[in-house]
N, C-alpha and C positions, 0 to 999 in steps of 0.2 A: 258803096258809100254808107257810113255810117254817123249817126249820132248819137252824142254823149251828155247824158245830163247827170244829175246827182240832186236828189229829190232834199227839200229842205228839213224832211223828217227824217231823213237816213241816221243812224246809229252810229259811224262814222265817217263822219262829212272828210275831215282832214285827212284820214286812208283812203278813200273813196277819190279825193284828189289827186292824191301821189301814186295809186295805181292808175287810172288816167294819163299823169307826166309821163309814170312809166312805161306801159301802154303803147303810147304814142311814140315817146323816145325811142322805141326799139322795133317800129312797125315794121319795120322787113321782115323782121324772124316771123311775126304773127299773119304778114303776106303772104310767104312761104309756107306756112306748116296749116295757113287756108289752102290751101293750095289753089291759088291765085284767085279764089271768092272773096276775100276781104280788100278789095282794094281801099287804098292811102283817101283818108279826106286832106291830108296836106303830103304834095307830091314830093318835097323834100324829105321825106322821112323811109320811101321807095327810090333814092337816083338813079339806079338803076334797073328801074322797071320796065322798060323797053325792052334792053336786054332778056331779063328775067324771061316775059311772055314771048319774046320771040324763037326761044329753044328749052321748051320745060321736058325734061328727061323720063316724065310720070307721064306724057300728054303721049296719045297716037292718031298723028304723028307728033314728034315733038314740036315742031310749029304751027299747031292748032291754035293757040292762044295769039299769035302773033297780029291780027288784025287787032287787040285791044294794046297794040302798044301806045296808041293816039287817045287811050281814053279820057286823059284826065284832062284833056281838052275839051268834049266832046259832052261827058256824063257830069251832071249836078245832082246835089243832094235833094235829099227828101223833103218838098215843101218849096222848093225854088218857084215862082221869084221870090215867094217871102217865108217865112223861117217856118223850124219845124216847131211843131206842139205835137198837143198830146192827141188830137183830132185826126192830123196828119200822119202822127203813127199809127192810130188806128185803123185808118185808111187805108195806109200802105201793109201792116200785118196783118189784116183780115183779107185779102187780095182783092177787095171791090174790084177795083179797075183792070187786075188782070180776070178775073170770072165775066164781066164785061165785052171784053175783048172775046174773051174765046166763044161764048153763045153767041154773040154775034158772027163771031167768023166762022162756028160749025153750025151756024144755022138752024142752031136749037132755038134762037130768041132773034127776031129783027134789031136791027142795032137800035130801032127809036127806041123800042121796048127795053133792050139790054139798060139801055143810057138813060132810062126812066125808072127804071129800078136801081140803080148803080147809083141816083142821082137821089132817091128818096131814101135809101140807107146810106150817104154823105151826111143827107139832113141831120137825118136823128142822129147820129156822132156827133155832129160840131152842136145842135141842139143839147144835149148829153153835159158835154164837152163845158159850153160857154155857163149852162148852169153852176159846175163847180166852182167858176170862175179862173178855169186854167187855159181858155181863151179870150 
């Protein structure tokens, strides 16, 4: 799942939108040539992704991907229940919560510990963040 924004400084807003339409209008091709990493934020633009993941001819086996044929049921975007910013991305492309996860689960760091440090660098982002005023 991805998000798309277009910054109010960009250089060109109006091409920056119509690559976007297009984009988006043609997301199969861009699912496919992910090789099924990009999945669809709107499932009508993949119909036939089910299909797709259930026999991909580059996978071994080819039906390795086929348990994500229920995904788009299942997985939400970034920031759910409520929307993404700029806080949120940073969140999520700096991997806090996955670095998190793994010291706690290889038992480098006690999860209070992991979830105490995971939770005081959230701080200073959205501290960071709301300063600009882009939260």
């Amino acid at each position: 799942m991805n998000v798309y924004v277009i910054w109010k400084f960009a250089k060109n807003i109006e091409g920056a939108k119509q690559f976007l339409v297009d984009y988006i209008s043609n997301f199969k091709q861009a699912f496919i040539e992910s090789e099924y990493y990009n999945f669809p934020c709107f499932p009508d633009t993949v119909p036939d992704l089910k299909k797709l993941v259930s026999n991909d001819p580059k996978a071994k086996p080819p039906t390795k991907y086929k348990v994500l044929e229920d995904v788009l049921d299942w997985a939400t975007n970034v920031g759910y229940p409520g929307y993404a910013n700029a806080a949120i991305d940073e969140v999520f492309s700096t991997w806090i919560i996955n670095t998190m996860f793994a010291k706690a689960a290889t038992g480098a760091e006690t999860p209070e510990d992991a979830l105490a440090k995971a939770h005081k660098k959230c701080q200073g982002i959205w501290k960071k963040w709301k300063a600009k005023g882009m939260i």
